[in-house]
Backbone as XML, in Angstrom:
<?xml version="1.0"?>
<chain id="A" units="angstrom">
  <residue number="1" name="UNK">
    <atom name="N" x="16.282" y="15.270" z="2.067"/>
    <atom name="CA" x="16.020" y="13.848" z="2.150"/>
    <atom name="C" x="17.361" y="13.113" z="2.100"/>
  </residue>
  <residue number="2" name="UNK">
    <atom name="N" x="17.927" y="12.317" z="3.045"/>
    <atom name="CA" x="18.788" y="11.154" z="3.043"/>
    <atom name="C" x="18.968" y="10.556" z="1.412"/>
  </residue>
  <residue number="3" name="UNK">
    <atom name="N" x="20.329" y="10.086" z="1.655"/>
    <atom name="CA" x="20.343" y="9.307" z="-0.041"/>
    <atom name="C" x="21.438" y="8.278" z="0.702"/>
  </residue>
  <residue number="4" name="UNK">
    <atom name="N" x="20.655" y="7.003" z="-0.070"/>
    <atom name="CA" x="21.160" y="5.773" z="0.452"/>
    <atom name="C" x="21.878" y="5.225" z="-0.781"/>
  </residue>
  <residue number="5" name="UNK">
    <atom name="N" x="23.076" y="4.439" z="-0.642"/>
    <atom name="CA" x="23.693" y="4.234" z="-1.618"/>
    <atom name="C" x="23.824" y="2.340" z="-1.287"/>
  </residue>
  <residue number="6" name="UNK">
    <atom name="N" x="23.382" y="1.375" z="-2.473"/>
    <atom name="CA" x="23.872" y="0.251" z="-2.261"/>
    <atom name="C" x="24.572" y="-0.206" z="-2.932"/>
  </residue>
  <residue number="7" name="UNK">
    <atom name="N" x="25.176" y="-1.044" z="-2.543"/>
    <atom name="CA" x="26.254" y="-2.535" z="-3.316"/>
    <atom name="C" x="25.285" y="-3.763" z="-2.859"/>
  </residue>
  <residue number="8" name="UNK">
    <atom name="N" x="25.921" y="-4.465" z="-4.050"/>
    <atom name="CA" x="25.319" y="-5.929" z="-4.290"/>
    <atom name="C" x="26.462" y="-6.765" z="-4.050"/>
  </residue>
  <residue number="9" name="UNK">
    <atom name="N" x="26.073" y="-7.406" z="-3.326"/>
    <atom name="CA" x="27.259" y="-8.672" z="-2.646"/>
    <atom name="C" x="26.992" y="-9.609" z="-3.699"/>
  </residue>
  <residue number="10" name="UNK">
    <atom name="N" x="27.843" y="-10.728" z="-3.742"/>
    <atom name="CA" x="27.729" y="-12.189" z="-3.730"/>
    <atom name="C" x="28.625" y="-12.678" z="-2.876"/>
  </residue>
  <residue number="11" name="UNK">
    <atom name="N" x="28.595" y="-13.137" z="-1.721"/>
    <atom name="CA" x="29.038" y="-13.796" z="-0.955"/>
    <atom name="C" x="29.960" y="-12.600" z="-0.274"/>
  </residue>
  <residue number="12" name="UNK">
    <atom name="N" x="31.507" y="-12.601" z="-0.035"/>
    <atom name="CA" x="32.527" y="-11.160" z="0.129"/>
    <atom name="C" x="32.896" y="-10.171" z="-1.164"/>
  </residue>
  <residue number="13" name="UNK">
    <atom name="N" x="31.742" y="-10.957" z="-1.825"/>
    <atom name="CA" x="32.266" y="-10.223" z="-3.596"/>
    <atom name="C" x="31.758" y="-8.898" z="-3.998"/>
  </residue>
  <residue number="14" name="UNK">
    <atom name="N" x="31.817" y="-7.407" z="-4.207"/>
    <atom name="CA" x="31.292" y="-6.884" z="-4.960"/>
    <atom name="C" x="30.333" y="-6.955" z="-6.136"/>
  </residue>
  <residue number="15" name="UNK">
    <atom name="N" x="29.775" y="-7.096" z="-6.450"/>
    <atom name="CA" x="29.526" y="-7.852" z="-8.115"/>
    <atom name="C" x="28.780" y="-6.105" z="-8.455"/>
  </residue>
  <residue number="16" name="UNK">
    <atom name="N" x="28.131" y="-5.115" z="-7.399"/>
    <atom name="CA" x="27.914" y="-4.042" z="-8.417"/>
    <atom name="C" x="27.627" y="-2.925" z="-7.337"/>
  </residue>
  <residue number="17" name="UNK">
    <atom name="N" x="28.358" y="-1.793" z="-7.789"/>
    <atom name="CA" x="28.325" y="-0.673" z="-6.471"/>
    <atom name="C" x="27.420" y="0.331" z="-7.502"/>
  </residue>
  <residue number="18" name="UNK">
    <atom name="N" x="26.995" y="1.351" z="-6.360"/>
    <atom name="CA" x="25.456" y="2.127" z="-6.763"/>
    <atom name="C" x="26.495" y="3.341" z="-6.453"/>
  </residue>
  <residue number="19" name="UNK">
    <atom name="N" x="26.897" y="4.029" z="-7.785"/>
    <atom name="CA" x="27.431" y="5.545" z="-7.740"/>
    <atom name="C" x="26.457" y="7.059" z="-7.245"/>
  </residue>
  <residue number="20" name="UNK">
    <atom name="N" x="25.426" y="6.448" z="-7.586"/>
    <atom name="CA" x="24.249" y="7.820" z="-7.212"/>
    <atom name="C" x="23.530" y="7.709" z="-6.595"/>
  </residue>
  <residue number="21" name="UNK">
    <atom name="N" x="22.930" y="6.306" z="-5.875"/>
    <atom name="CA" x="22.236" y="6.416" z="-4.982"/>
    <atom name="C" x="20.409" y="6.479" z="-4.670"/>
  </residue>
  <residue number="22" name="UNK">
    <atom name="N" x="20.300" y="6.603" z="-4.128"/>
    <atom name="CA" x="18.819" y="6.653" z="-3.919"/>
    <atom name="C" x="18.406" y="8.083" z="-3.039"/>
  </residue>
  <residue number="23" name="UNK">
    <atom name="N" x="17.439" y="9.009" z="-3.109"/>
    <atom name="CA" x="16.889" y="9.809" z="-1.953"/>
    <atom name="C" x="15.633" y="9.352" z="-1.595"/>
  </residue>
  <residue number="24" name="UNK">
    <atom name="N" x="15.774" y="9.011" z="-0.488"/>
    <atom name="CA" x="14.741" y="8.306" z="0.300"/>
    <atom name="C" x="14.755" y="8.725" z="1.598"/>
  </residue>
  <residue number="25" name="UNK">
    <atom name="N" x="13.377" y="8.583" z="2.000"/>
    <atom name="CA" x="12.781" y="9.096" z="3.235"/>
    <atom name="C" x="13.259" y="8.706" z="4.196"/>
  </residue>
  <residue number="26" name="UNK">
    <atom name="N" x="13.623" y="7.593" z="4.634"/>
    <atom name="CA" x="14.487" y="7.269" z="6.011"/>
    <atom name="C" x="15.466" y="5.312" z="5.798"/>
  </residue>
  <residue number="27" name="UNK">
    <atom name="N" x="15.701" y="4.510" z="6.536"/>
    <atom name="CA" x="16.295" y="3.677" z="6.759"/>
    <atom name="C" x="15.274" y="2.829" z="6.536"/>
  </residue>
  <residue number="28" name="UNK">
    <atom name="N" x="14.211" y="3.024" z="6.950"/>
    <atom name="CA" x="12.927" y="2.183" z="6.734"/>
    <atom name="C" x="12.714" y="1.763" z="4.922"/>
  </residue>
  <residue number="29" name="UNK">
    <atom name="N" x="12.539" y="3.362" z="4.566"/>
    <atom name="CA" x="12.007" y="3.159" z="2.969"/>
    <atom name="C" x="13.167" y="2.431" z="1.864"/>
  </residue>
  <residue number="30" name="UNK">
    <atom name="N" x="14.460" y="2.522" z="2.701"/>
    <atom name="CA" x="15.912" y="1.995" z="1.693"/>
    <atom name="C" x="15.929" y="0.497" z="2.150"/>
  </residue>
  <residue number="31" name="UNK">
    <atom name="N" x="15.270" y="0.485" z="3.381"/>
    <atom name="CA" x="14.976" y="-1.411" z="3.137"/>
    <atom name="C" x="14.100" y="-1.458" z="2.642"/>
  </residue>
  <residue number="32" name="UNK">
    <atom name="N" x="12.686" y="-0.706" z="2.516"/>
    <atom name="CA" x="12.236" y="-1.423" z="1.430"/>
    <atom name="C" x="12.382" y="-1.438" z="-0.040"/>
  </residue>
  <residue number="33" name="UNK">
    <atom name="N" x="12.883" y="-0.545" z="-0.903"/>
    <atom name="CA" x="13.985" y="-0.447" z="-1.958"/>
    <atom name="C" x="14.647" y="-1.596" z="-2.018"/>
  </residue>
  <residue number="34" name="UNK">
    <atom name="N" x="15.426" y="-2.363" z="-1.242"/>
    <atom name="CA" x="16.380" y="-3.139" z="-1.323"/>
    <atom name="C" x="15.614" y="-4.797" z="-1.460"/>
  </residue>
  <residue number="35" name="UNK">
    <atom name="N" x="14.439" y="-4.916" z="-0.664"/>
    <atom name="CA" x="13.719" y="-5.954" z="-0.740"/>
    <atom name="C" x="12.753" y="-6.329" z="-2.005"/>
  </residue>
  <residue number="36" name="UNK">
    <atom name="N" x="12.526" y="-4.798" z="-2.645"/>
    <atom name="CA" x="11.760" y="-4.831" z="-3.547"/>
    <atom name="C" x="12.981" y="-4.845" z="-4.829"/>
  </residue>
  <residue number="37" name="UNK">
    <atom name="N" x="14.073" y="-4.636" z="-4.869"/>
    <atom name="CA" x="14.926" y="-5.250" z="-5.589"/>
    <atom name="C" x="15.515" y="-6.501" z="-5.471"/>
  </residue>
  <residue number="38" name="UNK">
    <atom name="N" x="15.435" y="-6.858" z="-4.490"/>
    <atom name="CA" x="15.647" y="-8.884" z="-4.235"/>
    <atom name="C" x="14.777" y="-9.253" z="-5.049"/>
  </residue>
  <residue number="39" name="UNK">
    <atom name="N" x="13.348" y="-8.788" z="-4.844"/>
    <atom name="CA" x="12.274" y="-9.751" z="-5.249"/>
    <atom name="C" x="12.366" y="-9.985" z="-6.770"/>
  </residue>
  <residue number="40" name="UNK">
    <atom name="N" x="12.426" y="-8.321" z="-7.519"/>
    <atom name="CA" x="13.464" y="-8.555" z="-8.812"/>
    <atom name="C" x="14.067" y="-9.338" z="-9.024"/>
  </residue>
  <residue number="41" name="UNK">
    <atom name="N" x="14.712" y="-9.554" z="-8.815"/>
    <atom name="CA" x="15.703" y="-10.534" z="-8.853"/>
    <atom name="C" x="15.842" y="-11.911" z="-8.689"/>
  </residue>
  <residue number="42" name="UNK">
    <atom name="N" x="14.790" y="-12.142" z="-8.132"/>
    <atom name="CA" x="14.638" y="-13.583" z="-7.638"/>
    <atom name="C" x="13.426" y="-14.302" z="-8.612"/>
  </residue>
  <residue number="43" name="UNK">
    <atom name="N" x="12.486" y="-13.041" z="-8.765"/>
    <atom name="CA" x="11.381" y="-13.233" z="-9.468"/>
    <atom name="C" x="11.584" y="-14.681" z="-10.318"/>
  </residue>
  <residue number="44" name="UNK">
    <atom name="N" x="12.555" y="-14.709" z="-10.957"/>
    <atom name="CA" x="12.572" y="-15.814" z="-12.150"/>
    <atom name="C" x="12.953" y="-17.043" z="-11.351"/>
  </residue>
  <residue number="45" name="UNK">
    <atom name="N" x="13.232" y="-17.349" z="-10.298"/>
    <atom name="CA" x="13.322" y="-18.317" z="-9.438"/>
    <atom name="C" x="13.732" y="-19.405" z="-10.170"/>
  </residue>
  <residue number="46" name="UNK">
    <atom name="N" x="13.936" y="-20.844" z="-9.650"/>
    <atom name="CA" x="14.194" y="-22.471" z="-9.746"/>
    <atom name="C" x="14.717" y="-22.957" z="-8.697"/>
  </residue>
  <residue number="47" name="UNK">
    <atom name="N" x="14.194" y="-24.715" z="-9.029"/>
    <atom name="CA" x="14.764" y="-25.469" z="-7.879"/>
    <atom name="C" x="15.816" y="-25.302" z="-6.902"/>
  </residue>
  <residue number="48" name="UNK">
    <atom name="N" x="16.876" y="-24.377" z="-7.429"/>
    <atom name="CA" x="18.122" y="-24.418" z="-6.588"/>
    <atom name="C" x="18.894" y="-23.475" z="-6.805"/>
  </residue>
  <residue number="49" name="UNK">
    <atom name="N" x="18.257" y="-21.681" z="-5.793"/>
    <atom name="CA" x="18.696" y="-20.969" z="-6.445"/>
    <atom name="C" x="20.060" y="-20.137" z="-5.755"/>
  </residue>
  <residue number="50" name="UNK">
    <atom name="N" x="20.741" y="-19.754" z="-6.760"/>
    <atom name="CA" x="22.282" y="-19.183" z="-6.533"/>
    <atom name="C" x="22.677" y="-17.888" z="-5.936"/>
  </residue>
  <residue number="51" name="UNK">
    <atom name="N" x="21.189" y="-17.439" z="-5.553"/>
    <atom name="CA" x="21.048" y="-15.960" z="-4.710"/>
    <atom name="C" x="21.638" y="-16.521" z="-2.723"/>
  </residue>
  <residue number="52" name="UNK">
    <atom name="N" x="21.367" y="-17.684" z="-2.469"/>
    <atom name="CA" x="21.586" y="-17.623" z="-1.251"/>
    <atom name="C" x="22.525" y="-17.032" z="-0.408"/>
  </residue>
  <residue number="53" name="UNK">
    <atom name="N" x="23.583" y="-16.371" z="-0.790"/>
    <atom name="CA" x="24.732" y="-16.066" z="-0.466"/>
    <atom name="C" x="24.925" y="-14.629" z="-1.035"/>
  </residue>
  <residue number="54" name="UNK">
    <atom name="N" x="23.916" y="-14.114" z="-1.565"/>
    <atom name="CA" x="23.625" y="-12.572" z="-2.282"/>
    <atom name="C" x="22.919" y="-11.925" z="-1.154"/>
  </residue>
  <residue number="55" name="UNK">
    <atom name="N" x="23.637" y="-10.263" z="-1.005"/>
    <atom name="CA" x="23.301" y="-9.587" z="-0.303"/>
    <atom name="C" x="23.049" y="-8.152" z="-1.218"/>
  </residue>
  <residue number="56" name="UNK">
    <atom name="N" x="22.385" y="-7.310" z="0.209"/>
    <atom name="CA" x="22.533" y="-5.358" z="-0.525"/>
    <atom name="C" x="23.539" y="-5.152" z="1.044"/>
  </residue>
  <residue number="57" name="UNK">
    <atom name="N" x="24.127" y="-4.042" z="1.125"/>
    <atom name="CA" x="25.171" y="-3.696" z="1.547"/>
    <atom name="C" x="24.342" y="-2.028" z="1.644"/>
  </residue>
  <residue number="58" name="UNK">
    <atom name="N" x="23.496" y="-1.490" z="1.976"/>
    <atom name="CA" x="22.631" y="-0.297" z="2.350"/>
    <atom name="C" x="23.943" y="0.849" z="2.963"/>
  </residue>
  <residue number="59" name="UNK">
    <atom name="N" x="24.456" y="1.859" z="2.331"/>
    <atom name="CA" x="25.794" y="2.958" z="3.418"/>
    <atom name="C" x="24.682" y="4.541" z="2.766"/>
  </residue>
  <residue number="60" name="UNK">
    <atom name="N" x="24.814" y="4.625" z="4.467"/>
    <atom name="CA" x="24.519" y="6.239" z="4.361"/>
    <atom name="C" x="25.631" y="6.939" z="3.365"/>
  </residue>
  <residue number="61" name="UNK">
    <atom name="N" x="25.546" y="8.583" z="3.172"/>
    <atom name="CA" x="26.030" y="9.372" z="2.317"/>
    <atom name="C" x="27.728" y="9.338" z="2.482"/>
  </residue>
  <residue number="62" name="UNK">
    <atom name="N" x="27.826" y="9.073" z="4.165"/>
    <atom name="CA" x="29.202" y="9.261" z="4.809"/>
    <atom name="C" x="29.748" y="7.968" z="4.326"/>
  </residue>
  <residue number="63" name="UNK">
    <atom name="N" x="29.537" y="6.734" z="3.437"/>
    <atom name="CA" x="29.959" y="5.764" z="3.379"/>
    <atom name="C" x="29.664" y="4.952" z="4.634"/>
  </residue>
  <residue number="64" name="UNK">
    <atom name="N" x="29.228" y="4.513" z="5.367"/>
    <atom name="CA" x="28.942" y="3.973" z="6.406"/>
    <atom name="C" x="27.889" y="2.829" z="6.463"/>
  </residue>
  <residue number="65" name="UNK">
    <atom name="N" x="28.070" y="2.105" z="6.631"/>
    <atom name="CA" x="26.933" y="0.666" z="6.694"/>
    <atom name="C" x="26.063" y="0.985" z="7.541"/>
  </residue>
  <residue number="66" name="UNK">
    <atom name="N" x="24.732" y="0.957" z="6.698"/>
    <atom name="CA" x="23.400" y="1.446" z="7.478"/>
    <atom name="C" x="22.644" y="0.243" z="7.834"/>
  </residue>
  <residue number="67" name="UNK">
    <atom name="N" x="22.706" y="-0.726" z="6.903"/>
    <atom name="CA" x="21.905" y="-1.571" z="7.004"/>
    <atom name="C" x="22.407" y="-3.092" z="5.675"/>
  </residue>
  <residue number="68" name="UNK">
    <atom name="N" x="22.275" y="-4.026" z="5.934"/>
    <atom name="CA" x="23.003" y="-4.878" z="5.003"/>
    <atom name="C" x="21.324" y="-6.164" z="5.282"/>
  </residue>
  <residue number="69" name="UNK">
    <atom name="N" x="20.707" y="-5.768" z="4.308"/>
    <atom name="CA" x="19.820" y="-7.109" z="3.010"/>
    <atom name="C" x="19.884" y="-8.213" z="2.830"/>
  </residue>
  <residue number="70" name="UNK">
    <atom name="N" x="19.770" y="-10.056" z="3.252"/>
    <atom name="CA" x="19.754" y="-10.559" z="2.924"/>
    <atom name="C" x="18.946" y="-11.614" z="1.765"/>
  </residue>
  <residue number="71" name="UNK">
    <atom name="N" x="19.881" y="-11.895" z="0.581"/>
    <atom name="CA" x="18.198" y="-12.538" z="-0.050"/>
    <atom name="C" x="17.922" y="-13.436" z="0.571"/>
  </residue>
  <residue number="72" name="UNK">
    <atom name="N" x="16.733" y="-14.257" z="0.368"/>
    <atom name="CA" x="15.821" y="-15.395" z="0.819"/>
    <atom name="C" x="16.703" y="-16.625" z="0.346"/>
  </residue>
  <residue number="73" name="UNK">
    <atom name="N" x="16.183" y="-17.657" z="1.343"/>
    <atom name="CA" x="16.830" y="-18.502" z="0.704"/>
    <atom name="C" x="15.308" y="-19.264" z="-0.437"/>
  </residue>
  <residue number="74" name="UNK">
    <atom name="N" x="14.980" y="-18.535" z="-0.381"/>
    <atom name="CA" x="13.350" y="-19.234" z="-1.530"/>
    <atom name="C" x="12.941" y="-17.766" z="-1.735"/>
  </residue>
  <residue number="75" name="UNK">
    <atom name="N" x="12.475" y="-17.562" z="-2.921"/>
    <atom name="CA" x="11.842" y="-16.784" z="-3.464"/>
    <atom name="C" x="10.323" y="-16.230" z="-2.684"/>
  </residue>
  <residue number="76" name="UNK">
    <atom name="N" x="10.323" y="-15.196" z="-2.209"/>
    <atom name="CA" x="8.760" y="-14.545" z="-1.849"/>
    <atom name="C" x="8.365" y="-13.258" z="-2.569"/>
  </residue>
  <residue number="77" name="UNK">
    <atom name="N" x="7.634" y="-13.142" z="-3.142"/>
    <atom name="CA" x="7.157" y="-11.808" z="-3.864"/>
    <atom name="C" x="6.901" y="-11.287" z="-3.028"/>
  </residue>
  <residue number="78" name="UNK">
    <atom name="N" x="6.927" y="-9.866" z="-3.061"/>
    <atom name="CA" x="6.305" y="-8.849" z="-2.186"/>
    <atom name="C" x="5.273" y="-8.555" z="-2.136"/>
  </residue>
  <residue number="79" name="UNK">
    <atom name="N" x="3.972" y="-8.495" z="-1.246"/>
    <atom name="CA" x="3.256" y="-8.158" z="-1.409"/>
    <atom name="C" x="2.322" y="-6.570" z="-2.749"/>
  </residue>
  <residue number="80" name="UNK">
    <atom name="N" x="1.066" y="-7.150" z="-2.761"/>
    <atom name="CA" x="1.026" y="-5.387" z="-3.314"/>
    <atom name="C" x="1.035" y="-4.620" z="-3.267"/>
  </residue>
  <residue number="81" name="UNK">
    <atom name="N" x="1.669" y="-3.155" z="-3.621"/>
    <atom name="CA" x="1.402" y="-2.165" z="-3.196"/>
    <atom name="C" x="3.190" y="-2.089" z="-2.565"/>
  </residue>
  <residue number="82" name="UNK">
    <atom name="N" x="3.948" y="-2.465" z="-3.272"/>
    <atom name="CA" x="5.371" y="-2.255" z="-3.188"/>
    <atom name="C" x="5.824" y="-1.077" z="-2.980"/>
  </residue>
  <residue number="83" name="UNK">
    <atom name="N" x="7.354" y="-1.286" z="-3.016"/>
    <atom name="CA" x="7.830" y="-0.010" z="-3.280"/>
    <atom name="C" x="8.179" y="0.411" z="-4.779"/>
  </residue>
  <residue number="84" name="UNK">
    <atom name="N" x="8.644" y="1.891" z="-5.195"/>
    <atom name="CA" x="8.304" y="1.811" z="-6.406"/>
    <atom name="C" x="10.108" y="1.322" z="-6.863"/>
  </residue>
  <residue number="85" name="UNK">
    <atom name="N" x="10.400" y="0.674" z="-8.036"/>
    <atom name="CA" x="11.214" y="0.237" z="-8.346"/>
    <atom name="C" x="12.158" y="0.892" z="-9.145"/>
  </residue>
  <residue number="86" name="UNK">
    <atom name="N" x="13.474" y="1.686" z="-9.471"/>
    <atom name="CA" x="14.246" y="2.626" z="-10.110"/>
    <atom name="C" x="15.674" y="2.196" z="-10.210"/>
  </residue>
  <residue number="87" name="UNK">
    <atom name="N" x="15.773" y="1.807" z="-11.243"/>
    <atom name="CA" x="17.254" y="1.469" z="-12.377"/>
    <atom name="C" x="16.934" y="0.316" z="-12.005"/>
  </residue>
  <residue number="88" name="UNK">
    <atom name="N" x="16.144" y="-1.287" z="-12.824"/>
    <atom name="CA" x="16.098" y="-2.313" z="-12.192"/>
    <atom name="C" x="16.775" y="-3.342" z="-13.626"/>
  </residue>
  <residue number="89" name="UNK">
    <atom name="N" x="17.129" y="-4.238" z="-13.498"/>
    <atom name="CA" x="17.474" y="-5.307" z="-14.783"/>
    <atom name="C" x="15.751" y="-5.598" z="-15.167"/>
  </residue>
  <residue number="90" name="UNK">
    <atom name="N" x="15.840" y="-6.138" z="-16.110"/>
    <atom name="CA" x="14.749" y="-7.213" z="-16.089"/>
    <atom name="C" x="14.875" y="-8.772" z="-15.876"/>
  </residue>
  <residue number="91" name="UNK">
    <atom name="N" x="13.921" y="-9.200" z="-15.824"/>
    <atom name="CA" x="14.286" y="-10.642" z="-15.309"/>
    <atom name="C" x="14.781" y="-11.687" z="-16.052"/>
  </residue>
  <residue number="92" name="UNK">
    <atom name="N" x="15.033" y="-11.345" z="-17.444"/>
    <atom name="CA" x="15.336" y="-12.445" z="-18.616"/>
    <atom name="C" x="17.093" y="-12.004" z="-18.287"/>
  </residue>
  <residue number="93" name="UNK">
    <atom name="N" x="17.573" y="-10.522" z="-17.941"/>
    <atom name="CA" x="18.445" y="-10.188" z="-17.505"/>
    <atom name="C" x="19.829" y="-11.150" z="-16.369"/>
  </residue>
  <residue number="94" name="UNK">
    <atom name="N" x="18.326" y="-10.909" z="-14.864"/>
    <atom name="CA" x="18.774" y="-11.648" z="-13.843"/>
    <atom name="C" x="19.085" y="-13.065" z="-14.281"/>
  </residue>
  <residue number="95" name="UNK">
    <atom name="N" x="18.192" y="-14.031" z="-14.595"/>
    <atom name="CA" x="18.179" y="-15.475" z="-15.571"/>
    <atom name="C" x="19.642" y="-15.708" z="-16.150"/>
  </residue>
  <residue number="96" name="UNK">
    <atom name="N" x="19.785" y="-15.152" z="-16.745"/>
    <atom name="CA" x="21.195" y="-15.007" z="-17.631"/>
    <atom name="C" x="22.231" y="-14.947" z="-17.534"/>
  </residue>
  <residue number="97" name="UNK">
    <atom name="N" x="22.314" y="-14.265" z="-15.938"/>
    <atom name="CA" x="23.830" y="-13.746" z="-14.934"/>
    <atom name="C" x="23.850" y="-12.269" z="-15.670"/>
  </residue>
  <residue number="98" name="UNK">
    <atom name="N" x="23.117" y="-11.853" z="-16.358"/>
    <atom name="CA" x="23.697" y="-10.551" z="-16.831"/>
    <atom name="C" x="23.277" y="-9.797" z="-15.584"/>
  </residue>
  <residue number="99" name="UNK">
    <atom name="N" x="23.484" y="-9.786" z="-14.616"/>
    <atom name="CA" x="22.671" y="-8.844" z="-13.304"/>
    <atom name="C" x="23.813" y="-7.385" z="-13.415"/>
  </residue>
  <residue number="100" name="UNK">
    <atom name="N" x="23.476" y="-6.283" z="-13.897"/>
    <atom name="CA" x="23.901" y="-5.094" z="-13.365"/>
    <atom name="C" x="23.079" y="-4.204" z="-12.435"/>
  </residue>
  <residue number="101" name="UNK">
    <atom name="N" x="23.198" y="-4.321" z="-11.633"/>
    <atom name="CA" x="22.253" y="-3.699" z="-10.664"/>
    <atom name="C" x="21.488" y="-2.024" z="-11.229"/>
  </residue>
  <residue number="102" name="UNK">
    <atom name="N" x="22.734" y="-1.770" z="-11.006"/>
    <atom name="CA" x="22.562" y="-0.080" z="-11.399"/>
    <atom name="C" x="23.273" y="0.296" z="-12.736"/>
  </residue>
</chain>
């Protein structure tokens, strides 16, 4: 199985690189991983939020940009029946700026 490795942007910024990665089934299932960690993240939402300019940065094993995540500019939950969620903050976390991804 493929293992997808992400970074968390803020804007050209690093703010948190993923040393181990994910094994996941294809390009498909690591976007949804990545969306279902936005939604994390966003979950705690307000009027005017500071994710707009926050990305995932998705690199195959070779280091290579597979795919790059944008958040919303408004908060949408994911439907049910997500993907399942692994090493996540919690949301009193995200709220706080304490965001470590991984």
């Amino acid at each position: 199985m493929p293992r997808f490795f992400f970074e968390f942007y803020e804007g050209r910024i690093v703010r948190s690189s993923d040393p181990e990665g994910y094994e996941l089934a294809d390009l498909a299932a690591a976007h949804r991983q990545a969306v279902t960690m936005i939604d994390c993240l966003t979950a705690v939402g307000d009027d005017d939020p500071g994710w707009r300019d926050w990305s995932f940065r998705i690199a195959d094993s070779d280091g290579r940009t597979a795919l790059t995540v944008l958040f919303p500019a408004q908060h949408r939950p994911e439907e049910p029946g997500g993907s399942e969620i692994v090493r996540m903050p919690s949301a009193a976390d995200a709220h706080a700026g304490n965001v470590s991804i991984f």
